[in-house]
TIBATI-733814 format. One record per residue: residue in one letter; x, y, z of N, C-alpha, C in turn. Coordinates in nm, 4 decimals. Layout:
BEGIN
+------+----------+----------+----------+----------+----------+----------+----------+----------+----------+
| resn |       nX |       nY |       nZ |      caX |      caY |      caZ |       cX |       cY |       cZ |
+------+----------+----------+----------+----------+----------+----------+----------+----------+----------+
|    A |        X |        Y |        Z |        X |        Y |        Z |        X |        Y |        Z |
...
+------+----------+----------+----------+----------+----------+----------+----------+----------+----------+
***
This chain:
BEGIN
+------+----------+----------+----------+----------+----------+----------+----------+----------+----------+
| resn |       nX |       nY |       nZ |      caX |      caY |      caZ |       cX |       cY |       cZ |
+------+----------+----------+----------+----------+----------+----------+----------+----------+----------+
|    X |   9.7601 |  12.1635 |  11.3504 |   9.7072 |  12.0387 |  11.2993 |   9.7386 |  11.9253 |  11.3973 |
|    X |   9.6366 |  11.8245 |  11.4040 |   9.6679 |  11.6821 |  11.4724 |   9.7626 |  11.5913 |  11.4245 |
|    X |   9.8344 |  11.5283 |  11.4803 |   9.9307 |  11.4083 |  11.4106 |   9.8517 |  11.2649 |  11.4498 |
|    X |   9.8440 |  11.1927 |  11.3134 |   9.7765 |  11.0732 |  11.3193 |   9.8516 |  10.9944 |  11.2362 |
|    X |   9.8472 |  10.8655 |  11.3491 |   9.9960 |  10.7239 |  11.2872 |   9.9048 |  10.6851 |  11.1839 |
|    X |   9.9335 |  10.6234 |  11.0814 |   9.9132 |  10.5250 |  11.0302 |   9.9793 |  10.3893 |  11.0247 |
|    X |   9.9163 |  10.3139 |  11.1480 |   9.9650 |  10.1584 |  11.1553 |   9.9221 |  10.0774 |  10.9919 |
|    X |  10.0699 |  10.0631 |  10.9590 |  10.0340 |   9.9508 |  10.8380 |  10.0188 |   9.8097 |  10.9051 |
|    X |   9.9141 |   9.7621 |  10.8419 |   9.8824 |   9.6299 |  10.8713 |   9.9188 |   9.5496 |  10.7173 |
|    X |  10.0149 |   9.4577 |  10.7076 |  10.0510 |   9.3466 |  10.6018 |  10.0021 |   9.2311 |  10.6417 |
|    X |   9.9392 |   9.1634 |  10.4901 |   9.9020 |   9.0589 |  10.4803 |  10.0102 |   8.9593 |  10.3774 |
|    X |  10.0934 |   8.9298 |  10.4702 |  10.2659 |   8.8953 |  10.4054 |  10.2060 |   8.8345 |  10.3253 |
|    X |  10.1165 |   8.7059 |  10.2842 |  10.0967 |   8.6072 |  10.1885 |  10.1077 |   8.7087 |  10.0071 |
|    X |  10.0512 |   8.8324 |  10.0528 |  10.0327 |   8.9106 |   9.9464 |  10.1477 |   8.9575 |   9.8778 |
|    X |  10.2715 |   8.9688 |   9.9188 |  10.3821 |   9.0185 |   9.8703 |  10.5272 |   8.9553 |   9.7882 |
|    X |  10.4275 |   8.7541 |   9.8280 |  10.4928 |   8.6728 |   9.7904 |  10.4946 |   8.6396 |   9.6471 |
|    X |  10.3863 |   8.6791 |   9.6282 |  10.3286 |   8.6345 |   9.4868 |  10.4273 |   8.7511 |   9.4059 |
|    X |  10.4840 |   8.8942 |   9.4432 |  10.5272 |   8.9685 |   9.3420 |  10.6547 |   8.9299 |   9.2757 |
|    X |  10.6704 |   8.9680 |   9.2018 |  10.8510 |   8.9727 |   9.1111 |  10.9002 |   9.0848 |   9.1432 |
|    X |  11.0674 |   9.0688 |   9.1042 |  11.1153 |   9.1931 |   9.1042 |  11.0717 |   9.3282 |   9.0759 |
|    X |  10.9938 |   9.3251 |   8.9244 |  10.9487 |   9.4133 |   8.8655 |  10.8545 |   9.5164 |   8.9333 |
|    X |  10.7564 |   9.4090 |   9.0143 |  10.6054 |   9.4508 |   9.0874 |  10.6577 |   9.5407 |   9.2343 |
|    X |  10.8010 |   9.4328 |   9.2679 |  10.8031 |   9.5343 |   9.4148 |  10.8740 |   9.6300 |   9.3610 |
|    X |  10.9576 |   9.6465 |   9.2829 |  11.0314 |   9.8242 |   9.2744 |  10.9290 |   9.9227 |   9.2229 |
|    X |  10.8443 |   9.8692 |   9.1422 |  10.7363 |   9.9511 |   9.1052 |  10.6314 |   9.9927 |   9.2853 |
|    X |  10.5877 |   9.9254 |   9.3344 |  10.5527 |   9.9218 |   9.4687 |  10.6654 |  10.0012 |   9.5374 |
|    X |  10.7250 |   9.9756 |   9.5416 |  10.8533 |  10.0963 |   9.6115 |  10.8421 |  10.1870 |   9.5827 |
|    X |  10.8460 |  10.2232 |   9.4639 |  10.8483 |  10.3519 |   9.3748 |  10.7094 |  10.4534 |   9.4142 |
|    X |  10.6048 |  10.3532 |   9.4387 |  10.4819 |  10.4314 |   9.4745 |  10.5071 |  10.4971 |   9.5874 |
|    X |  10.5532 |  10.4076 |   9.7157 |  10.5852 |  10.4492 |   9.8409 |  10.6537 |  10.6053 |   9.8348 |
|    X |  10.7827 |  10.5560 |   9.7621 |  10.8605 |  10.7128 |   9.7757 |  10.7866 |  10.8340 |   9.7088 |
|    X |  10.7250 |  10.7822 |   9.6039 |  10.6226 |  10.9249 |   9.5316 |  10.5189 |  10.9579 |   9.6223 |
|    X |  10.4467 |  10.8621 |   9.6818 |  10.3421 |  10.9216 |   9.8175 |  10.3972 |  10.9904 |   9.8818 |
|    X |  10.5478 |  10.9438 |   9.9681 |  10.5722 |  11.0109 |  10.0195 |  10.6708 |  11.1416 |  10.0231 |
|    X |  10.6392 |  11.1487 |   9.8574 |  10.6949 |  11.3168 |   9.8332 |  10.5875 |  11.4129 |   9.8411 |
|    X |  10.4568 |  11.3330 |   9.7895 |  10.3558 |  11.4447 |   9.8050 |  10.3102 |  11.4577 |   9.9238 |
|    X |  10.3258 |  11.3725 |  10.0261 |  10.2829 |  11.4353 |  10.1790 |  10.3528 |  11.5130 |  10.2283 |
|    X |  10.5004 |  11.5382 |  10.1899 |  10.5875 |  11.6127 |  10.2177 |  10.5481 |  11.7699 |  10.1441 |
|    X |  10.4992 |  11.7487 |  10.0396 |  10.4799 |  11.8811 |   9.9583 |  10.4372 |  11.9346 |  10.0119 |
|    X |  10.2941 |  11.8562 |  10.0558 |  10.1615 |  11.9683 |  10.1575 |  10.1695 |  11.9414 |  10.2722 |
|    X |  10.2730 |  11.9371 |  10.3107 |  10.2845 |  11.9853 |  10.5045 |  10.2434 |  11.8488 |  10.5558 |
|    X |  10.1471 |  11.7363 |  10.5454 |  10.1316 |  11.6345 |  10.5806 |  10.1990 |  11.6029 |  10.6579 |
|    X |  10.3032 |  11.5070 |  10.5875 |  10.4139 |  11.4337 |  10.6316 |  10.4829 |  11.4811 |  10.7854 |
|    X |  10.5128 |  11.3801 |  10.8721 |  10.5518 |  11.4185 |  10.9882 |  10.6922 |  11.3219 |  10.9813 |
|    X |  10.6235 |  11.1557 |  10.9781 |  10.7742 |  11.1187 |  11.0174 |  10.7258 |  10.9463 |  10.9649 |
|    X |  10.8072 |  10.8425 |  10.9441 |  10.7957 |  10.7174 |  10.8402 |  10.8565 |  10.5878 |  10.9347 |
|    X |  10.8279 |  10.4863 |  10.9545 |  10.9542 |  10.4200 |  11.0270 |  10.9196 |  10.2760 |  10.9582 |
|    X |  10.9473 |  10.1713 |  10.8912 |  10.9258 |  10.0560 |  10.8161 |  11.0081 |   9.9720 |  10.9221 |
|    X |  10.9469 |   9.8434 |  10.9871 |  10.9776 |   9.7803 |  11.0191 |  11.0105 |   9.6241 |  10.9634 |
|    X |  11.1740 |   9.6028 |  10.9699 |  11.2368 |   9.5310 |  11.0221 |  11.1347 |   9.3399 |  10.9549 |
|    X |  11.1833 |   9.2728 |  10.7944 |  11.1101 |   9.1853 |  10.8112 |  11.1507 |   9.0403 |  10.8678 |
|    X |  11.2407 |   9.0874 |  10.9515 |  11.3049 |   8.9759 |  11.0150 |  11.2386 |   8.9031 |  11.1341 |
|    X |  11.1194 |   9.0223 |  11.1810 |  11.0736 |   9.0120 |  11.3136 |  11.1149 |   9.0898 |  11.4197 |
|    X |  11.1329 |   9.0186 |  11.5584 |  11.1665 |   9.0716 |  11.6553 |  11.1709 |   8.9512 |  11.7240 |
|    X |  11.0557 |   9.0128 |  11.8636 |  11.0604 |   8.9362 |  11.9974 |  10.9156 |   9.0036 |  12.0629 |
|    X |  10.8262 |   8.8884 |  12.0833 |  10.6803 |   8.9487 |  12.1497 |  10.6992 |   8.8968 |  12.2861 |
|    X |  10.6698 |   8.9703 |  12.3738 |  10.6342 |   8.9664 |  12.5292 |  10.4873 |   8.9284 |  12.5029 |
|    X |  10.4479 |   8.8220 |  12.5877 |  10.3592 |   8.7651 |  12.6357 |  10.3027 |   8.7521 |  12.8295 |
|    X |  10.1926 |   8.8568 |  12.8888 |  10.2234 |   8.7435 |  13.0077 |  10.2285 |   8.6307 |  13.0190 |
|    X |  10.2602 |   8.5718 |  13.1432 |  10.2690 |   8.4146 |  13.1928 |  10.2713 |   8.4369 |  13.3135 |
|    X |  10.1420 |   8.4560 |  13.3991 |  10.1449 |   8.4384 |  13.5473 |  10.1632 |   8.5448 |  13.5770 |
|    X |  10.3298 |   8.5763 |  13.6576 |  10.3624 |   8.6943 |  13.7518 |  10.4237 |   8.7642 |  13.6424 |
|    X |  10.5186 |   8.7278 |  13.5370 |  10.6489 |   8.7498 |  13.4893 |  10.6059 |   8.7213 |  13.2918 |
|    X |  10.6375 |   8.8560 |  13.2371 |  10.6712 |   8.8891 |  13.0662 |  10.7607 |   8.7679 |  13.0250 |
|    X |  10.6609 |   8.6841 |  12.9481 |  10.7941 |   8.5853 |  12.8777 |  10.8166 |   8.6022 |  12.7734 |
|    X |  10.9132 |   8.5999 |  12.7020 |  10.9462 |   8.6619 |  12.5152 |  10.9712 |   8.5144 |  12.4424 |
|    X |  10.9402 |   8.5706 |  12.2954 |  10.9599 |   8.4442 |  12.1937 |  10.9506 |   8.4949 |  12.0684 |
|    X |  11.0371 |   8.4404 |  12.0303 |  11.0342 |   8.5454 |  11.8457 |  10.9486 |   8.5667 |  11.7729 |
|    X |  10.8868 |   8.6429 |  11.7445 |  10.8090 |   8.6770 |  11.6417 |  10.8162 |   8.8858 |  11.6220 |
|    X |  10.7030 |   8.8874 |  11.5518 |  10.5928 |   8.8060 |  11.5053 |  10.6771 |   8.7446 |  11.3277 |
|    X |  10.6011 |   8.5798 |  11.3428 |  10.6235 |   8.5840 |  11.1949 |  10.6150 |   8.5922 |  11.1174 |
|    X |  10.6716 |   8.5685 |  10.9933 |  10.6227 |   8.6273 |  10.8333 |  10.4744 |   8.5185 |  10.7943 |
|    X |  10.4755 |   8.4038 |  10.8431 |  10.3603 |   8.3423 |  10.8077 |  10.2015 |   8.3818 |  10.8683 |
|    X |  10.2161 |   8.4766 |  10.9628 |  10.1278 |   8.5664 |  10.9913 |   9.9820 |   8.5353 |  10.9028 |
|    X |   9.9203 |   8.6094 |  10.9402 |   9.8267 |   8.6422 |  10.8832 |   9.8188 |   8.7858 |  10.8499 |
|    X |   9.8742 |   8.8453 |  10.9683 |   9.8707 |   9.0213 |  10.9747 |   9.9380 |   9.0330 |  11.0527 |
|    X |  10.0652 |   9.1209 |  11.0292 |  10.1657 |   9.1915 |  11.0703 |  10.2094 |   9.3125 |  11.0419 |
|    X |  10.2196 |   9.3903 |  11.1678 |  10.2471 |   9.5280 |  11.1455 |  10.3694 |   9.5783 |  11.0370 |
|    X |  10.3938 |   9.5890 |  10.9411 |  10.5211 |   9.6544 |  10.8858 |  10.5913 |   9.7856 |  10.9222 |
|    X |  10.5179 |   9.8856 |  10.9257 |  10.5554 |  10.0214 |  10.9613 |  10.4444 |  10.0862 |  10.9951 |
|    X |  10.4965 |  10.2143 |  10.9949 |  10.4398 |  10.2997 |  11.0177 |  10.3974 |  10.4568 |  10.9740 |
|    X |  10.3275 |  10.5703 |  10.9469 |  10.3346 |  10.6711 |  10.9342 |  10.2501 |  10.7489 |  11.0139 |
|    X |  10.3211 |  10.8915 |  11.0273 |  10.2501 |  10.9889 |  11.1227 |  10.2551 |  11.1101 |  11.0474 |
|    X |  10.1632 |  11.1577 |  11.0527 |  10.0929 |  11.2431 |  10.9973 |  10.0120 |  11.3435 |  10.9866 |
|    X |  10.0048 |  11.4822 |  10.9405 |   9.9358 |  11.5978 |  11.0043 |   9.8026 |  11.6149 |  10.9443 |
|    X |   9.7034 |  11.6570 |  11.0022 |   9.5844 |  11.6632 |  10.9191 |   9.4989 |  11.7483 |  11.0455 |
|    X |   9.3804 |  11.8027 |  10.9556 |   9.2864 |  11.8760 |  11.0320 |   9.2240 |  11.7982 |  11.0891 |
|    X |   9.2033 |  11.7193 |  11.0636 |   9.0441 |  11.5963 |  11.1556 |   9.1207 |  11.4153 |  11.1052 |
|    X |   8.9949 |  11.3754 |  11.1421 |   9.0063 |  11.2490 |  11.1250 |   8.9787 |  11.2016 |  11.0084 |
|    X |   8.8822 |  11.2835 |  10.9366 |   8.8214 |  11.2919 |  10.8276 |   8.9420 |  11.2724 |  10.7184 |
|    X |   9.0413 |  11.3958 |  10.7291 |   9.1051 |  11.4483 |  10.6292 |   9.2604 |  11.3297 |  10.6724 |
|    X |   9.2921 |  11.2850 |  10.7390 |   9.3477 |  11.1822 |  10.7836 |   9.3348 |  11.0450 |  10.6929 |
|    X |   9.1750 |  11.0359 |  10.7323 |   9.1668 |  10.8964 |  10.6093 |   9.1928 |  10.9193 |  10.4845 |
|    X |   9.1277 |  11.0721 |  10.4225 |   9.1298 |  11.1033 |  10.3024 |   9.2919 |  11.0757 |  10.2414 |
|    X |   9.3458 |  11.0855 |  10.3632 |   9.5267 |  11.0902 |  10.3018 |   9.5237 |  10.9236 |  10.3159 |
|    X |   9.4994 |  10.8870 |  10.3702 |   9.5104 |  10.6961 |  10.4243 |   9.4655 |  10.6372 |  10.2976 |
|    X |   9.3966 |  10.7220 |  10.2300 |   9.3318 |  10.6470 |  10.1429 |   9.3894 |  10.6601 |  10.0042 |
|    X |   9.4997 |  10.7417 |  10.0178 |   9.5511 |  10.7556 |   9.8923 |   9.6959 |  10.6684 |   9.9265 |
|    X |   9.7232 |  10.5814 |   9.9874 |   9.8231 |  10.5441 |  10.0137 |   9.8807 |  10.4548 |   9.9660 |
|    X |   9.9835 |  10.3623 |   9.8654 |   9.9517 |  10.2601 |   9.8046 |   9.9804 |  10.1047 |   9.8895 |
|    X |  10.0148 |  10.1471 |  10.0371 |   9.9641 |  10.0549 |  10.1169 |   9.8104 |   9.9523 |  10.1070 |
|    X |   9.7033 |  10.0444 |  10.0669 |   9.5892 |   9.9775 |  10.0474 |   9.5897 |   9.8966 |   9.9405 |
|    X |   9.6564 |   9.7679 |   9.9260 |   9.6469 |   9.6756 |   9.8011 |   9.5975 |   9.5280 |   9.8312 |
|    X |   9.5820 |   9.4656 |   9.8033 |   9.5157 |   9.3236 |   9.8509 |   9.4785 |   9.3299 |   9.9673 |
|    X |   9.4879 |   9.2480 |  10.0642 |   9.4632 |   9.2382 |  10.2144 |   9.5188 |   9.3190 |  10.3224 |
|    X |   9.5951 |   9.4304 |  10.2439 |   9.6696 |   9.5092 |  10.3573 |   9.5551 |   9.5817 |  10.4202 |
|    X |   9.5992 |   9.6741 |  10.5773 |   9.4930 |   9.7416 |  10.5913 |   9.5921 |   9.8715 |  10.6669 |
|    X |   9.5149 |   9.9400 |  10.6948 |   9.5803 |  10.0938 |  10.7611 |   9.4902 |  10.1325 |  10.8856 |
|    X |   9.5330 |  10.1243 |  10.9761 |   9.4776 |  10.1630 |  11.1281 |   9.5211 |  10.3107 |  11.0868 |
|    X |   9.4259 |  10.4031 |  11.1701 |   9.4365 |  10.5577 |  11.1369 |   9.4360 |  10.5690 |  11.3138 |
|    X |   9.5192 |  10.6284 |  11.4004 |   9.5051 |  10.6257 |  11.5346 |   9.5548 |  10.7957 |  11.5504 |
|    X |   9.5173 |  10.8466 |  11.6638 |   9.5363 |  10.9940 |  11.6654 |   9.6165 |  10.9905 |  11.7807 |
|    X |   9.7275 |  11.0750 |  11.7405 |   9.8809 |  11.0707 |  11.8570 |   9.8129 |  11.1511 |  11.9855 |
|    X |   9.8549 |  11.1652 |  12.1002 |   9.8332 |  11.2009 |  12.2378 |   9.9490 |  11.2414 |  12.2508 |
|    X |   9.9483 |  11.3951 |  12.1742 |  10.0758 |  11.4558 |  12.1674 |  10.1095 |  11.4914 |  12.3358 |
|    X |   9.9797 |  11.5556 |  12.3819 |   9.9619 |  11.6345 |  12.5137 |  10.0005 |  11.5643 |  12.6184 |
|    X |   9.9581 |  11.4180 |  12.6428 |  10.0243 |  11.3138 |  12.7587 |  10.1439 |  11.2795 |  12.7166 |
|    X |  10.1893 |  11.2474 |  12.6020 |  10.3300 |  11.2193 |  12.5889 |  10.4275 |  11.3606 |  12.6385 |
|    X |  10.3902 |  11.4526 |  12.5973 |  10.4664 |  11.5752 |  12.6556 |  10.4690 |  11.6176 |  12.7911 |
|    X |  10.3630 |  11.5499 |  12.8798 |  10.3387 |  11.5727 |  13.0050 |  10.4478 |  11.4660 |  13.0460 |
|    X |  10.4516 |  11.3676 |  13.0389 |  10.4906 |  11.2409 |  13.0700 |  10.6574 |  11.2728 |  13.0517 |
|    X |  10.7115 |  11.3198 |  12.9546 |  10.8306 |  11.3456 |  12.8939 |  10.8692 |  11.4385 |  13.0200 |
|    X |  10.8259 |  11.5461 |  13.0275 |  10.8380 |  11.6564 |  13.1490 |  10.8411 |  11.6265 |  13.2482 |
|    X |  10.7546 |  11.5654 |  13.3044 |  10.7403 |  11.4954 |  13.4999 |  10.8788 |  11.4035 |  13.4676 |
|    X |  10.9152 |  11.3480 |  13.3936 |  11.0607 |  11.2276 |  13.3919 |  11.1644 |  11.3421 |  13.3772 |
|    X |  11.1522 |  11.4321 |  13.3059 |  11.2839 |  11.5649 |  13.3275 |  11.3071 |  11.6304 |  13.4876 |
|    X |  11.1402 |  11.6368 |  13.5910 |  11.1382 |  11.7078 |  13.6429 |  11.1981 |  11.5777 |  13.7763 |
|    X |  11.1453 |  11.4457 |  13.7630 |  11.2123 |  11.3855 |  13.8670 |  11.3375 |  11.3318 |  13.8635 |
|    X |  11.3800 |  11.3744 |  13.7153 |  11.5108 |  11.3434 |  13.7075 |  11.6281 |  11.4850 |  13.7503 |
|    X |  11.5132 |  11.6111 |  13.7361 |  11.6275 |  11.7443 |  13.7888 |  11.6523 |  11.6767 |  13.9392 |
|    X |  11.5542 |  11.6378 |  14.0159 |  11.4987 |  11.6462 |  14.1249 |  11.6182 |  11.5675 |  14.2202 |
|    X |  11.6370 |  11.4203 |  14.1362 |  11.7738 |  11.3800 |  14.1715 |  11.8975 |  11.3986 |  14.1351 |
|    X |  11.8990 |  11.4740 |  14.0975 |  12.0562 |  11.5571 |  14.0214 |  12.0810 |  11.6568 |  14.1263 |
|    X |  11.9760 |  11.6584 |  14.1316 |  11.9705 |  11.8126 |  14.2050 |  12.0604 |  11.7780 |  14.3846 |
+------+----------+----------+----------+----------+----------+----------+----------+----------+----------+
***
């Protein structure tokens, strides 16, 4: 099977409006989705990002300049992520679509991993790293 991320896209304004009640229930969905992707082999791997932000690189000329973000007043910000096994692209959304990510303005990028260059890439850095050991 193929592994395909699912980039969550949040529309923070949407999450403001909930109560306690609404996000543990919303939580609760999360972890039950993600027992049943686990059931049927799906499930690969989960990573929720961080709503503090970070730090975005921007060019400027010659030289990457950084500045905090991205922020919560966003419009759309990535939250996490999931990766995921499926026969096609088809059967990919079909899982995307059961996700309870899809609620107000959120959205779900469906992108298909490049297992094959990342493993190439991983290898040539082992092989020029024997190379100077060596």
């Amino acid at each position: 099977m193929t592994q395909y991320m699912l980039v969550l896209h949040d529309a923070p304004a949407d999450y403001a409006e909930l109560g306690l009640q609404e996000l543990s229930a919303l939580v609760q969905r999360y972890v039950d989705w993600v027992e049943d992707l686990k059931r049927s082999g799906h499930f690969v791997a989960s990573y929720k990002l961080g709503a503090e932000g970070g730090r975005m690189l921007t060019p400027e000329s010659t030289r990457p300049v950084p500045s905090d973000g991205p922020y919560a007043e966003a419009k759309d910000v990535i939250g996490g992520a999931f990766v995921i096994a499926a026969r096609d692209l088809d059967e990919a959304e079909a899982i995307a679509r059961t996700s309870p990510h899809l609620r107000g303005r959120n959205r779900i990028e469906i992108r298909v991993v490049d297992e094959e260059s990342c493993e190439a890439v991983i290898e040539e850095a082992r092989r020029e790293r024997g190379a100077v050991h060596a």
